[in-house]
LOLUM-367747 format. One record per residue (C-alpha): residue in one letter; x, y, z. Coordinates in steps of 0.2 Angstrom, whole numbers, padded with zeros to 4 digits, always signed. Layout:
aXYZ ...
***
This chain:
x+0063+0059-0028 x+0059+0058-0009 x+0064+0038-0008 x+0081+0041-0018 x+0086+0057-0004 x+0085+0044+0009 x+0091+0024+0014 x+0081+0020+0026 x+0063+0014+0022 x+0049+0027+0020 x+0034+0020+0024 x+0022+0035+0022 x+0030+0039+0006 x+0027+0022-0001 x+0010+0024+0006 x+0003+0040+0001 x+0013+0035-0019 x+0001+0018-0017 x-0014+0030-0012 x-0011+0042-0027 x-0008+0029-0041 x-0024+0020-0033 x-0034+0036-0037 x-0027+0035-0053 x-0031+0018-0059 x-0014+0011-0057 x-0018-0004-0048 x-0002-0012-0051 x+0009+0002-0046 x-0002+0005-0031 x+0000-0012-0027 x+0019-0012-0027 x+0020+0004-0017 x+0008-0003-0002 x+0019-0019-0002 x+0031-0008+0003 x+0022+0002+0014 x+0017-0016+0023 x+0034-0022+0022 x+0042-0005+0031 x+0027-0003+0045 x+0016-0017+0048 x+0003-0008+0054 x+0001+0001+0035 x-0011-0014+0031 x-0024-0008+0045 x-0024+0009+0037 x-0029+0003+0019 x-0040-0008+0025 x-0052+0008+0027 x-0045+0021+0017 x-0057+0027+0004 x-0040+0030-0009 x-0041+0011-0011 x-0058+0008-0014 x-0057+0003-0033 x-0045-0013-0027 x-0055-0020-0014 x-0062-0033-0024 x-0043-0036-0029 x-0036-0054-0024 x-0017-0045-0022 x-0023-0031-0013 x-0035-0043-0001 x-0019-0053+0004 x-0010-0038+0008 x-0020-0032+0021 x-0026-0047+0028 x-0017-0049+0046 x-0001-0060+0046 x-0006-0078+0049 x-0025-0077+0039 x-0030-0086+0026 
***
């Protein structure tokens, strides 16, 4: 509801969505969201890098690449 009342990007709603469905076991969906987050405000990928609400994808190849700096491999 909160990214349909709106049309420009919300990064801290895609971001708190990819830490919920994290928490949830939704790895995919939570995936998706933080893209989002990443793609709105760069600097989301430094904040997931630590954040305890991803911890069950930080073996995760897809999640891994998304916070990796730009320019890393």
């Amino acid at each position: 509801l909160a990214l349909k009342k709106t049309k420009t990007p919300q990064d801290h709603v895609h971001y708190a969505l990819a830490a919920s469905e994290a928490r949830q076991g939704h790895g995919d969906k939570a995936l998706r969201h933080l893209e989002q987050a990443i793609e709105a405000r760069s600097k989301n990928r430094f904040f997931a890098q630590n954040d305890p609400d991803f911890r069950s994808l930080q073996k995760d190849e897809s999640f891994r690449r998304l916070i990796r700096p730009s320019g890393k491999r």
